[in-house]
Residue frames as qw, qx, qy, qz and C-alpha x, y, z in Angstrom:
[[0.912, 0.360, -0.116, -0.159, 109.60, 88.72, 126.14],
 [0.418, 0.648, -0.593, 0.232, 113.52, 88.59, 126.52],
 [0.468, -0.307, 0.535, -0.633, 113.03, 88.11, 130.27],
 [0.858, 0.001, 0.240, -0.453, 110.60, 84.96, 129.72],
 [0.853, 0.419, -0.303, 0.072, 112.84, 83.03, 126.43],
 [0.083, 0.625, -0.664, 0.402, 115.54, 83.43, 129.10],
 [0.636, -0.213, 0.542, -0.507, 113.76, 81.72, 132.09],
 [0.906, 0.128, 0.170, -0.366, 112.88, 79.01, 129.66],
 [0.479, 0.730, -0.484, 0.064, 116.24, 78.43, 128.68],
 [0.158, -0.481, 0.696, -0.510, 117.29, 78.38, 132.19],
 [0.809, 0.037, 0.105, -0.578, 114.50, 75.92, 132.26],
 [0.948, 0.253, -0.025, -0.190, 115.18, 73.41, 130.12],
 [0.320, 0.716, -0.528, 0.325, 118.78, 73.84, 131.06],
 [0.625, -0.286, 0.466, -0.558, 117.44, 72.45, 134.58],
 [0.909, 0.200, 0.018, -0.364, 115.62, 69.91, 132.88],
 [0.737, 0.475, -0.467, 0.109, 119.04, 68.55, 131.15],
 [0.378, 0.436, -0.735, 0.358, 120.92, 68.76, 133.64],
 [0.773, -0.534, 0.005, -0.343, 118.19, 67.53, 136.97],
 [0.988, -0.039, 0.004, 0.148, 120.47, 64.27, 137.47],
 [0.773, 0.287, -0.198, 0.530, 123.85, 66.02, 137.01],
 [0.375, -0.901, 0.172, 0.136, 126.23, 67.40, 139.67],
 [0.742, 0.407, -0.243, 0.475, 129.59, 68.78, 138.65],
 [0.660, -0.692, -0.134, 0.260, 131.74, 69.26, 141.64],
 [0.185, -0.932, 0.183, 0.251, 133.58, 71.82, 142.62],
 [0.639, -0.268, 0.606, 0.391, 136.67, 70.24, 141.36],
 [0.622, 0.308, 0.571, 0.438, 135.66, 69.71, 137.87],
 [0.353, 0.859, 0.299, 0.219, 134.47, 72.71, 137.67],
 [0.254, -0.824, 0.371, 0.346, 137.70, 74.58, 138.97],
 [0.655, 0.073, 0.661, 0.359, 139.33, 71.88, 136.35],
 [0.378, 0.800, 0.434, 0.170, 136.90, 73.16, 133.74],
 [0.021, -0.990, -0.093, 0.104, 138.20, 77.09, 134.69],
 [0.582, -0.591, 0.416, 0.373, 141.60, 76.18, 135.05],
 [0.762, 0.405, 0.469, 0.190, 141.80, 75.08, 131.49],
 [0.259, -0.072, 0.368, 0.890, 144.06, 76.55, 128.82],
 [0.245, 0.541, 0.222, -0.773, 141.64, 79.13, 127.20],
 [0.350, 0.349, -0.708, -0.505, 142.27, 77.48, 123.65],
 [0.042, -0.071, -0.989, 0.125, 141.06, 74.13, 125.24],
 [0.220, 0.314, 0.570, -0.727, 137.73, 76.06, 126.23],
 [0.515, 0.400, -0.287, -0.702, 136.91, 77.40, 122.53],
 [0.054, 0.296, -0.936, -0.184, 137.68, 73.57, 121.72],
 [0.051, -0.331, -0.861, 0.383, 135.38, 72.08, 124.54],
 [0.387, 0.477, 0.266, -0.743, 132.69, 75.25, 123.88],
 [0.368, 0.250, -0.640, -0.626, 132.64, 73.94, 119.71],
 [0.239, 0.050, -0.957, -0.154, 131.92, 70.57, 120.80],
 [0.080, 0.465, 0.659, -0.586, 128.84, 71.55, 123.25],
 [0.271, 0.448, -0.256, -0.812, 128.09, 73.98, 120.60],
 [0.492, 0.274, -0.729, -0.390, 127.95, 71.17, 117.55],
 [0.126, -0.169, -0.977, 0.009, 126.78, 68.17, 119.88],
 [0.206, 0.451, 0.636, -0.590, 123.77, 70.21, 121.36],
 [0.293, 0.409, -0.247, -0.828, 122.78, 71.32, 117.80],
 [0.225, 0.319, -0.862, -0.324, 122.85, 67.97, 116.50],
 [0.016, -0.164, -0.918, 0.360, 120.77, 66.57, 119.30],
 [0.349, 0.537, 0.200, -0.741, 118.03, 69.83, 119.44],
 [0.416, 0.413, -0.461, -0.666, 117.82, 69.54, 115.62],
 [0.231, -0.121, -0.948, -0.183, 117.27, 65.37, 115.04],
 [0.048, -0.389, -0.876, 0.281, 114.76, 65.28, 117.84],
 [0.334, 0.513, -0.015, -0.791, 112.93, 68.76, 116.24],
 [0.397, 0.211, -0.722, -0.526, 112.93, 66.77, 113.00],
 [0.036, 0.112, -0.937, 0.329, 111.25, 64.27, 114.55],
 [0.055, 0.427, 0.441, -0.788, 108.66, 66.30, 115.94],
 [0.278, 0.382, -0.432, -0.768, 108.31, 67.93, 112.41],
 [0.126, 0.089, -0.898, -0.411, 107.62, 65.01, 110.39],
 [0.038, -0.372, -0.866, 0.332, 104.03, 64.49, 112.28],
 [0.112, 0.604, 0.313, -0.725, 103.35, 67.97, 112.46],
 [0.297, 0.528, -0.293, -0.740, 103.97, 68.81, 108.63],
 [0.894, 0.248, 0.286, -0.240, 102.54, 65.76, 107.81],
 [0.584, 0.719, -0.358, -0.120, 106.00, 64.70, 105.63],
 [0.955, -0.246, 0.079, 0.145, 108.80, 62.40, 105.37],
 [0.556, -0.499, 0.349, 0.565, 112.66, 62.72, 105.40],
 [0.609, 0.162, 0.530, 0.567, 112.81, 62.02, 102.17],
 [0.202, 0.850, 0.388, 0.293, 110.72, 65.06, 101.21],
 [0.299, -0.898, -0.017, 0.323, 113.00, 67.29, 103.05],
 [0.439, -0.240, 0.417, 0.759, 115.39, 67.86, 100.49],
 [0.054, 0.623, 0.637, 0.450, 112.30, 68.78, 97.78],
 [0.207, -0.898, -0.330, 0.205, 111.09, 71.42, 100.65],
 [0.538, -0.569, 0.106, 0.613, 114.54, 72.59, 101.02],
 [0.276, -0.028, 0.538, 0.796, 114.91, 73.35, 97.21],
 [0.072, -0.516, -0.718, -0.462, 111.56, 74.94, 96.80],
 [0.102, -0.576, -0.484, 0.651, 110.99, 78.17, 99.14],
 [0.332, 0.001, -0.186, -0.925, 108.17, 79.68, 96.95],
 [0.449, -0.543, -0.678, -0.210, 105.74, 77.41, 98.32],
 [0.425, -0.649, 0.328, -0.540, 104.21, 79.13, 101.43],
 [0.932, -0.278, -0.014, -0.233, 104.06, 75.74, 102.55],
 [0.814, 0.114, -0.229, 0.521, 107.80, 75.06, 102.74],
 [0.205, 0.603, -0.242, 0.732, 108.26, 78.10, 104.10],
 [0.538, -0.643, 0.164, -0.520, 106.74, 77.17, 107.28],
 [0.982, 0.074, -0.149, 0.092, 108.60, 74.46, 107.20],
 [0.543, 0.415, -0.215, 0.698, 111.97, 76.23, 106.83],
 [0.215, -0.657, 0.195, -0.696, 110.80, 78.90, 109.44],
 [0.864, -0.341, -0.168, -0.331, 110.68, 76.06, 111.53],
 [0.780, 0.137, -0.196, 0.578, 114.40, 74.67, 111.03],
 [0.239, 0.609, -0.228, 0.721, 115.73, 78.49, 111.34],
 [0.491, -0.699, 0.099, -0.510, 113.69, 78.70, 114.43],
 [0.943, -0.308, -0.093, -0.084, 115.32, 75.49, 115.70],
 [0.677, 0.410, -0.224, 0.569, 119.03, 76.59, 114.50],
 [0.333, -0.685, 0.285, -0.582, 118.61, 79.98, 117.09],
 [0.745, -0.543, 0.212, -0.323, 117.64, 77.41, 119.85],
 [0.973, -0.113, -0.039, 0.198, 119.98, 74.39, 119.28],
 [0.700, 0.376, -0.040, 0.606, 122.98, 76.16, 117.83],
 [0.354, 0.396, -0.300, 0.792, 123.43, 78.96, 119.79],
 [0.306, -0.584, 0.347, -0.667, 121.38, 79.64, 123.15],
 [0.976, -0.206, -0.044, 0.064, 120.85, 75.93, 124.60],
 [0.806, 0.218, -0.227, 0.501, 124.53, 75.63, 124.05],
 [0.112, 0.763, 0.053, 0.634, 125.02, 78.94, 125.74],
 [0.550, -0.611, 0.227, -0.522, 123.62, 78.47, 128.76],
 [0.959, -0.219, -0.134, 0.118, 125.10, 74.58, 129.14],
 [0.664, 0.350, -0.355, 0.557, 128.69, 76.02, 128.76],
 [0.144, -0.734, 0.255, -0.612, 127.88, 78.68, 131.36],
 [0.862, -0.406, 0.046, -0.299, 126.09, 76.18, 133.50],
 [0.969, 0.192, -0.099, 0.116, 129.88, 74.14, 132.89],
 [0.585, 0.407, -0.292, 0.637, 132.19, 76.82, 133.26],
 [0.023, 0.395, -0.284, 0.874, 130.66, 78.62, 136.36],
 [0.018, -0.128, -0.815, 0.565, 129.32, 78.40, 139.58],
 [0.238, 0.625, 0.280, -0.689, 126.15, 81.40, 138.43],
 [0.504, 0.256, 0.618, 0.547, 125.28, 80.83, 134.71],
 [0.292, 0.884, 0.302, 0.205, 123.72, 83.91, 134.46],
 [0.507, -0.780, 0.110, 0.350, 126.79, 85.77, 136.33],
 [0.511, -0.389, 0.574, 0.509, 128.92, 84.43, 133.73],
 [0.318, 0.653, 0.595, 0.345, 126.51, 85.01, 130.84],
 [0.173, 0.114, 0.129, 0.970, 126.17, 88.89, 132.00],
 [0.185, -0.616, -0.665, -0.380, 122.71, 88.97, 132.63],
 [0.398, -0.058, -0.493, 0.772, 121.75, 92.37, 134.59],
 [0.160, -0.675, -0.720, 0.029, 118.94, 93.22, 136.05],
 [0.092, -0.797, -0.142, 0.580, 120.25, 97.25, 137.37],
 [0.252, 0.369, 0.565, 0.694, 119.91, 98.19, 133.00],
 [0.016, -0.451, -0.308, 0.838, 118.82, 102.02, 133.13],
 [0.520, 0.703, 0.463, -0.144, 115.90, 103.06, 130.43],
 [0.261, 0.919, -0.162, -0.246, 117.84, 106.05, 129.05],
 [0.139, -0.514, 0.748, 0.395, 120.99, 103.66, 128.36],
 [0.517, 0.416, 0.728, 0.171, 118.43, 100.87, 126.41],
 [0.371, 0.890, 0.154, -0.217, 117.03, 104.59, 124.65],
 [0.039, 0.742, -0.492, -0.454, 121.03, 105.50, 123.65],
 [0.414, -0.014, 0.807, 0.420, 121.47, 102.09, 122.07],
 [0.511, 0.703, 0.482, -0.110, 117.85, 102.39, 119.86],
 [0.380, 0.895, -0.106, -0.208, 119.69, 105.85, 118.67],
 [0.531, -0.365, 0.678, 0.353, 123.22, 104.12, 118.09],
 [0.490, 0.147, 0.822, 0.251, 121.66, 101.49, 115.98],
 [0.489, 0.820, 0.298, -0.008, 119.66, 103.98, 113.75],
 [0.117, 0.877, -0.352, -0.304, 122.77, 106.80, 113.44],
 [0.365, -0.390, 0.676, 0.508, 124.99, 103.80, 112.32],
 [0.635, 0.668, 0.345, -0.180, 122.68, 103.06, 109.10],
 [0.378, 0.868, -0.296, -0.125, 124.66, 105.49, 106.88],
 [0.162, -0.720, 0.674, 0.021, 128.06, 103.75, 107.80],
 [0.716, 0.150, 0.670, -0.124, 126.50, 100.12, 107.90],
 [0.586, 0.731, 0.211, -0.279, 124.93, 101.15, 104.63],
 [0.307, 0.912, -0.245, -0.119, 128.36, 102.37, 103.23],
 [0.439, -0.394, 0.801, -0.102, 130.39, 99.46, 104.19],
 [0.684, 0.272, 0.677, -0.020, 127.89, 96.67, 102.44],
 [0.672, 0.738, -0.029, -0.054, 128.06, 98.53, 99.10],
 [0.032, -0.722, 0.691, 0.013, 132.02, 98.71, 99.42],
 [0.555, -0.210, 0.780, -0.200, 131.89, 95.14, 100.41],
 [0.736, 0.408, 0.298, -0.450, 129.36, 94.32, 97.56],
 [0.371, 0.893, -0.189, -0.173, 131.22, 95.84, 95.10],
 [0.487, -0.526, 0.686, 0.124, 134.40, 93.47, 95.88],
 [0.840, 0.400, -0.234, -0.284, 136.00, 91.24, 93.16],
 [0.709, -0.431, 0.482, 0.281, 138.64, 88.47, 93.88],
 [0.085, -0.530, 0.685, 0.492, 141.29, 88.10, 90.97],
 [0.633, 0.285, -0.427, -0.580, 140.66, 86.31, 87.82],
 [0.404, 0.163, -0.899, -0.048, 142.20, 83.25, 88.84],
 [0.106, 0.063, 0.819, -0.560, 139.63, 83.06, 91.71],
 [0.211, -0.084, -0.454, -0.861, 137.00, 83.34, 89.36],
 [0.478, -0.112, -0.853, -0.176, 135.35, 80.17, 90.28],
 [0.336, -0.339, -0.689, 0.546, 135.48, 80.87, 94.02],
 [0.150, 0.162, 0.059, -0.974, 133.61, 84.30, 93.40],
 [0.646, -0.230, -0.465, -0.560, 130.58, 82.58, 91.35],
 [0.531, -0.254, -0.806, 0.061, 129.93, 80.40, 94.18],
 [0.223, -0.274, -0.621, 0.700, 130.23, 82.95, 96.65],
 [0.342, 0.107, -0.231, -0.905, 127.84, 85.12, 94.67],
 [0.540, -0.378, -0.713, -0.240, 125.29, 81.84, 94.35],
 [0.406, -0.202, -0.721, 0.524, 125.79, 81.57, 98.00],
 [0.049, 0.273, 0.280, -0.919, 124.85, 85.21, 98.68],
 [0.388, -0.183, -0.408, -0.806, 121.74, 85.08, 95.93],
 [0.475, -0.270, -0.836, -0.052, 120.39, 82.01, 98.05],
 [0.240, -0.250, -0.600, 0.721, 120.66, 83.61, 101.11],
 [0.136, 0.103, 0.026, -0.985, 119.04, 86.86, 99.84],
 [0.369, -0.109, -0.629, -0.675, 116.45, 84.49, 98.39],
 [0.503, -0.326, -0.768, 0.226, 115.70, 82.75, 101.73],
 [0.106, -0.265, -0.403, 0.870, 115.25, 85.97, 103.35],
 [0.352, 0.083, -0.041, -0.931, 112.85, 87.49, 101.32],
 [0.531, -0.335, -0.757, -0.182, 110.87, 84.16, 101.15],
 [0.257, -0.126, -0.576, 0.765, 111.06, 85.11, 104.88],
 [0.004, -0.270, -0.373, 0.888, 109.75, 88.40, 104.77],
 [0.426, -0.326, -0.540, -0.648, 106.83, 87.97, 102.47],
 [0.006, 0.271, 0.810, -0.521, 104.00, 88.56, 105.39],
 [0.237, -0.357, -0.773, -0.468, 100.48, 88.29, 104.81],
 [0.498, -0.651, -0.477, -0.317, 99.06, 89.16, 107.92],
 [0.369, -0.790, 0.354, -0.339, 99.53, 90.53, 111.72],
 [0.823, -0.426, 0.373, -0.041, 100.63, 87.11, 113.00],
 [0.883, 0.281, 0.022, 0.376, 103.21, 86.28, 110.38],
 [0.383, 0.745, -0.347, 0.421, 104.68, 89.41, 110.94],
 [0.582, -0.666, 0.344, -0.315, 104.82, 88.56, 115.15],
 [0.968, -0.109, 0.200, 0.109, 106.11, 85.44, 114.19],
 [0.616, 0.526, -0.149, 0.568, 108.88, 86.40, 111.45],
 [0.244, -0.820, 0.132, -0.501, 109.70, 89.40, 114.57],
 [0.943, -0.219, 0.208, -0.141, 109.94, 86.15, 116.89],
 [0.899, 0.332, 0.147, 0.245, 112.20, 84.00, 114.27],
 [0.707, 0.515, 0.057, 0.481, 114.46, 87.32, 113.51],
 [0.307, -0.827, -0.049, -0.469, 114.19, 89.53, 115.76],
 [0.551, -0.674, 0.282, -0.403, 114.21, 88.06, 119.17],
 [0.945, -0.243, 0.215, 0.044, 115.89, 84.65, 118.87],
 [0.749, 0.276, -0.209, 0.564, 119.32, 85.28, 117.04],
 [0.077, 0.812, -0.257, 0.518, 119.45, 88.38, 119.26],
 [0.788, -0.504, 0.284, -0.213, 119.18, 86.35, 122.32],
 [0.976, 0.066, 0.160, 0.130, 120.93, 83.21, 120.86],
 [0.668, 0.561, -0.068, 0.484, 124.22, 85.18, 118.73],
 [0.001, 0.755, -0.269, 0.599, 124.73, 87.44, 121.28],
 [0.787, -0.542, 0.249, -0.158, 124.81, 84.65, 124.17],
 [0.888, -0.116, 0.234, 0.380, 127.33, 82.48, 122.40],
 [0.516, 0.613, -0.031, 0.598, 129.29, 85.35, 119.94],
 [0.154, -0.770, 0.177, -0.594, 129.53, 88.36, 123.12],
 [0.743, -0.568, 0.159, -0.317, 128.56, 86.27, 126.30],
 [0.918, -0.216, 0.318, 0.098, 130.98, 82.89, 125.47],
 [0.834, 0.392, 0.166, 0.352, 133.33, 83.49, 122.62],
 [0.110, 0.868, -0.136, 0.465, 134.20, 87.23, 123.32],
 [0.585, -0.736, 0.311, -0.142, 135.28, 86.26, 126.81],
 [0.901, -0.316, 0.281, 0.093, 137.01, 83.60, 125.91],
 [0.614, 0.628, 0.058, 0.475, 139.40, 85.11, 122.82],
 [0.340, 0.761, -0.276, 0.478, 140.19, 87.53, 124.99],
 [0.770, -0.591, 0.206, -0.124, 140.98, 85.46, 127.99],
 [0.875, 0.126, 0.286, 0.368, 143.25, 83.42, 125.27],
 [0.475, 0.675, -0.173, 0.537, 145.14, 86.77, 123.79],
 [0.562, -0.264, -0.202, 0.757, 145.21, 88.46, 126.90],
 [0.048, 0.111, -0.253, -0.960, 143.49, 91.48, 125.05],
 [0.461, 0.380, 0.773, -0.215, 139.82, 92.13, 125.06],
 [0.370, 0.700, -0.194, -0.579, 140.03, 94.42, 121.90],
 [0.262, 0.275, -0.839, -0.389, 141.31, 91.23, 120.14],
 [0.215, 0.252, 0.901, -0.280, 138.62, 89.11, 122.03],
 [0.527, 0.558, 0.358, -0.531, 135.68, 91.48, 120.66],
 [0.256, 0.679, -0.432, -0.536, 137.37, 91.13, 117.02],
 [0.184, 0.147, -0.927, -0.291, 138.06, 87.63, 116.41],
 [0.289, 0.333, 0.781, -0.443, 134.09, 87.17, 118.16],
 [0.352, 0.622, 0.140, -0.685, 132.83, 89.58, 115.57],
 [0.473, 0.454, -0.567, -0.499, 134.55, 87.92, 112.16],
 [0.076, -0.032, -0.984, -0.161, 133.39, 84.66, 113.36],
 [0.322, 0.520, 0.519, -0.598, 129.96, 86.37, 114.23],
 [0.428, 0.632, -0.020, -0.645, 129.96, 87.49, 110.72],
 [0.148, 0.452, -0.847, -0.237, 131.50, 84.30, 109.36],
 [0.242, 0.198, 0.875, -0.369, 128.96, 82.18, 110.75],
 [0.543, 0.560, 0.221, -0.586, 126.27, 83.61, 108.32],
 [0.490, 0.027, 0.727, 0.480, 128.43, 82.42, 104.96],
 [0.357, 0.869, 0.342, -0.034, 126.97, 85.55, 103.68],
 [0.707, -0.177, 0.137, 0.671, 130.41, 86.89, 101.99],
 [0.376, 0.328, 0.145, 0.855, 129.28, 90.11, 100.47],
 [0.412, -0.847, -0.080, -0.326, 128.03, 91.40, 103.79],
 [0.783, -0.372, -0.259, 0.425, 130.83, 90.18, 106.08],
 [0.307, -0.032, -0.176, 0.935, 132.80, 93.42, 106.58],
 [0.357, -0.469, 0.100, -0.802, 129.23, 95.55, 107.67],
 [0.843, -0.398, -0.301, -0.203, 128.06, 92.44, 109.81],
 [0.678, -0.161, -0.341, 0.631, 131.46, 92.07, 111.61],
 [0.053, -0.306, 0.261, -0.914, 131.48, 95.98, 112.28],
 [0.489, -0.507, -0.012, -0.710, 128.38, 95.48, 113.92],
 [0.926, -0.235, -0.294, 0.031, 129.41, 92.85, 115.49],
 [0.440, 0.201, -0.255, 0.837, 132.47, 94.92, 116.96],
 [0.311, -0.379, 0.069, -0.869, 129.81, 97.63, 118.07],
 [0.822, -0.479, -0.251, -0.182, 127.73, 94.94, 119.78],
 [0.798, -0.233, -0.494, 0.254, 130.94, 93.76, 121.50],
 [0.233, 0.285, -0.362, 0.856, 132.29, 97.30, 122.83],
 [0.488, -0.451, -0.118, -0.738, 128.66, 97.78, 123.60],
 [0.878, -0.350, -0.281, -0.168, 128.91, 94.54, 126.15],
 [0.706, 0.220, -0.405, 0.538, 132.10, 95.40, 127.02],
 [0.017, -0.275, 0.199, -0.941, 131.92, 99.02, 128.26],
 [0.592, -0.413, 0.089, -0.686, 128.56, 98.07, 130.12],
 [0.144, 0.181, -0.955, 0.186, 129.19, 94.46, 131.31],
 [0.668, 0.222, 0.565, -0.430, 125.95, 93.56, 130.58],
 [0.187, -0.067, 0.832, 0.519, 125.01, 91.26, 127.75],
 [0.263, 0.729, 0.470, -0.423, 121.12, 93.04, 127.84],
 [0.061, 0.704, -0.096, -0.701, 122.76, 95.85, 125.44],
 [0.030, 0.360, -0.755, -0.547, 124.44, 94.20, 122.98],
 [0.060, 0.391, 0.915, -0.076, 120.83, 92.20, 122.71],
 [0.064, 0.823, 0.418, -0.379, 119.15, 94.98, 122.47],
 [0.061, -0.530, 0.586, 0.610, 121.10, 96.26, 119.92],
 [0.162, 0.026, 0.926, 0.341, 120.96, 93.14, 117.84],
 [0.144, 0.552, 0.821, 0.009, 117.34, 92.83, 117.94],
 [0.126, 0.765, 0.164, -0.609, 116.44, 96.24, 117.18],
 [0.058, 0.426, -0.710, -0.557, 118.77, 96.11, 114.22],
 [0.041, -0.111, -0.940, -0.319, 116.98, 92.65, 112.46],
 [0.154, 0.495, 0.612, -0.597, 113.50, 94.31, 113.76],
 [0.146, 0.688, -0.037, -0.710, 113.76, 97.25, 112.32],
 [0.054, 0.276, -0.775, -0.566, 114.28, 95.35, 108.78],
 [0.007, 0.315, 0.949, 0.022, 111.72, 93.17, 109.29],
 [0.089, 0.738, 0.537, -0.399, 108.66, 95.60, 110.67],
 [0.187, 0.555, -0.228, -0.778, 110.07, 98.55, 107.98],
 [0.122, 0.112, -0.850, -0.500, 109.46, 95.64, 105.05],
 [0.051, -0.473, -0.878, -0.044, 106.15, 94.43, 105.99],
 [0.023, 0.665, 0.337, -0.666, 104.93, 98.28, 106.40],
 [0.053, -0.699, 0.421, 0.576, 106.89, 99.81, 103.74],
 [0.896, 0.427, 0.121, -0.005, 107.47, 96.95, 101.05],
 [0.901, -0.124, 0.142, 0.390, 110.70, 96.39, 99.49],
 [0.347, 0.715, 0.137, 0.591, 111.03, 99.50, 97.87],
 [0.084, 0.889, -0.192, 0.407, 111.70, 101.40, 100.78],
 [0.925, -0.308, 0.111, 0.195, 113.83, 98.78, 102.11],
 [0.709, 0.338, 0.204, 0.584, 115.98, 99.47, 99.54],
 [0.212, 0.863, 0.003, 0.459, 115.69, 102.90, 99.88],
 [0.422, -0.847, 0.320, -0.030, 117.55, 102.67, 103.18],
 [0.860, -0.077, 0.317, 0.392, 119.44, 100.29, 102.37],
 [0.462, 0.757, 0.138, 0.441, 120.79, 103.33, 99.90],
 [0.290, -0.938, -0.024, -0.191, 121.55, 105.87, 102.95],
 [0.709, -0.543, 0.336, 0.299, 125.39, 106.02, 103.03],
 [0.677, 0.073, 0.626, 0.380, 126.09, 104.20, 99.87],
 [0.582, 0.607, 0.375, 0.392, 125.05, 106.45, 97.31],
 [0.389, 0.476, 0.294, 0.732, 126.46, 109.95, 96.52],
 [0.209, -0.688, -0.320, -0.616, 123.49, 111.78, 96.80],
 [0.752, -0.626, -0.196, -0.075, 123.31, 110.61, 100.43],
 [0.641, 0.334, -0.468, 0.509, 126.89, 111.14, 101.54],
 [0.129, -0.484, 0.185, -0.846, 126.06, 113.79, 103.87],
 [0.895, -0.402, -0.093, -0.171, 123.84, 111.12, 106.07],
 [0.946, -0.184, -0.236, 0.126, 126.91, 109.34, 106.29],
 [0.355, 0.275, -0.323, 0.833, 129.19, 112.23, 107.55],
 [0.486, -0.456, 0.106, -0.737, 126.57, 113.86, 109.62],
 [0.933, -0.192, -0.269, -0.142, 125.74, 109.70, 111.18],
 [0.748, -0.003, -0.385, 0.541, 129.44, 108.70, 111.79],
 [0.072, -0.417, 0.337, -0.841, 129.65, 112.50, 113.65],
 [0.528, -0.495, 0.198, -0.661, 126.80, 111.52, 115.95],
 [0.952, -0.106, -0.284, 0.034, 127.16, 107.86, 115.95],
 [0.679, 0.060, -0.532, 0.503, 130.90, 108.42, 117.37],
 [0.162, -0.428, 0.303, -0.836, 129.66, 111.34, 119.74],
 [0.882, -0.276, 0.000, -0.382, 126.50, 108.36, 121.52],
 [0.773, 0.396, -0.433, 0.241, 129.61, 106.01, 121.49],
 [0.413, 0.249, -0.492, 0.724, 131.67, 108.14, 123.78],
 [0.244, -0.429, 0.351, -0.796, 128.83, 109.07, 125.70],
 [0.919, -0.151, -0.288, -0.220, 127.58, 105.37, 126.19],
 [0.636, 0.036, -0.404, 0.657, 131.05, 104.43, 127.51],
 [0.076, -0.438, 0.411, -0.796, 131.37, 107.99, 129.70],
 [0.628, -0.348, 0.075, -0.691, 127.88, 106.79, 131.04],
 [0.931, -0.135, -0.338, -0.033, 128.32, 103.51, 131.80],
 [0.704, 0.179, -0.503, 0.467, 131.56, 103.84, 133.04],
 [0.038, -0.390, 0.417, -0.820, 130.32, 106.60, 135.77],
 [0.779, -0.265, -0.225, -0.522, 127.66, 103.78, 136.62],
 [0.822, -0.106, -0.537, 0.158, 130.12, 101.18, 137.38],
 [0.319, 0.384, -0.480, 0.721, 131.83, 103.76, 139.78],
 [0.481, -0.423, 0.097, -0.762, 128.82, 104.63, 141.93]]
């Protein structure tokens, strides 16, 4: 599946550009560029290819869901109809594709001779190093887990009162838009919601946050430990989900060592999507109740012992992901 949404990228990436040759020149121009100029020149590809992908999706929409503009603000304020929800699942599904893997693959296709060279894409990925991520992403849980309640739990000062209720609306909406989400009814909502959460922000966040932003931060410090950091709090800034941002940016740190130490951008994908799976396929099995109960594993008391026993193996798969990879690149 990863394999195919890729090709079709590359596809339609074709498609845009059929008619355009950039010559050598520009594109040494393009490379040559201050590294600050790039993040500049990547926003604006970023934000104009969203802008474009999204109007002409609306477009599309309006036929399909039988509605008019005007009604899109009524849809937008009303996700307990199912029927707006396929709507909305529609936008999100267009936000993945305009906002962050189209745009992905034009900057490569802009800054480099080999867009997939310069994306990371690698084809010699060994089974047992896809198996160490799976266990990664489960042993961090406890730590994740123990982070977002810390995080939760945050208050800003009095005088910031104001700015705390909003960010607290902000975060109910979100939480509300998600579980509108995950309400599934049947096998094919969940393949689709799997689709929607799963497989397109892993593909799409992790092509423009790991593949294009990580490279370029730390082309612009000089430092790729400051490249995977400032990739990760704008990975986790980009959601506008403020009393998760310090467990989303750790994982967003773990995705980038993971793409670092293997210099492929397969892992950290594979990562991602396992992670927003595993939420998705444990809630439509399970129900929310034992969502919640993991969501507990770390955070409470009772459970400490997960999250000392988790961070012991999680940093022991760590150092042997990095030993192993690095005795790959040597061979």
């Amino acid at each position: 599946m990863f394999h195919l949404i890729v090709k079709l990228c590359l596809f339609l990436v074709a498609k845009i550009f059929k008619n355009l040759t950039i010559s050598p020149y520009m594109r040494n121009s393009l490379n040559e560029t201050h590294p600050f100029s790039k993040i500049i020149f990547a926003l604006f590809i970023i934000m104009s290819t969203f802008l474009i992908t999204f109007l002409v999706g609306l477009l599309f929409a309006l036929p399909i869901f039988s509605i008019q503009f005007s009604d899109i603000p009524v849809i937008l304020s009303n996700i307990e109809n199912p029927e707006n929800i396929n709507f909305i699942k529609y936008l999100q599904t267009l936000q993945s594709i305009g906002l962050f893997i189209l745009p992905a693959f034009i900057i490569a296709f802009l800054f480099s001779n080999n867009s997939l060279s310069f994306l990371q894409f690698k084809s010699n990925i060994s089974v047992s190093s896809v198996l160490l991520v799976i266990f990664i992403m489960f042993c961090s849980i406890p730590l994740i887990n123990f982070f977002a309640k810390l995080n939760a739990d945050m208050h800003l000062p009095g005088f910031l009162k104001s700015i705390e209720v909003w960010m607290r609306e902000k975060e109910n909406s979100a939480q509300q838009l998600t579980e509108a989400f995950l309400k599934m009814d049947s096998l094919q909502s969940l393949i689709f919601n799997i689709f929607m959460i799963g497989i397109l922000p892993a593909i799409g966040e992790e092509l423009i946050f790991r593949g294009v932003f990580q490279r370029l931060f730390a082309e612009w410090t000089k430092n790729i430990h400051w490249g995977i950091l400032i990739a990760a709090i704008l990975f986790s800034g980009m959601h506008m989900q403020f009393y998760g941002f310090i467990p989303r940016m750790l994982l967003g740190v773990l995705f980038g060592y993971l793409f670092y130490w293997s210099g492929s951008i397969w892992f950290p994908i594979a990562g991602h999507f396992i992670n927003n799976t595993a939420a998705v396929v444990f809630y439509y099995l399970y129900t929310d109740q034992v969502t919640e109960k993991i969501d507990s594993i770390g955070a409470s008391k009772e459970t400490y012992y997960y999250l000392i026993s988790g961070a012991v193996i999680l940093s022991f798969l760590l150092w042997y992901f990095y030993k192993s990879e690095k005795r790959e690149k040597m061979i």
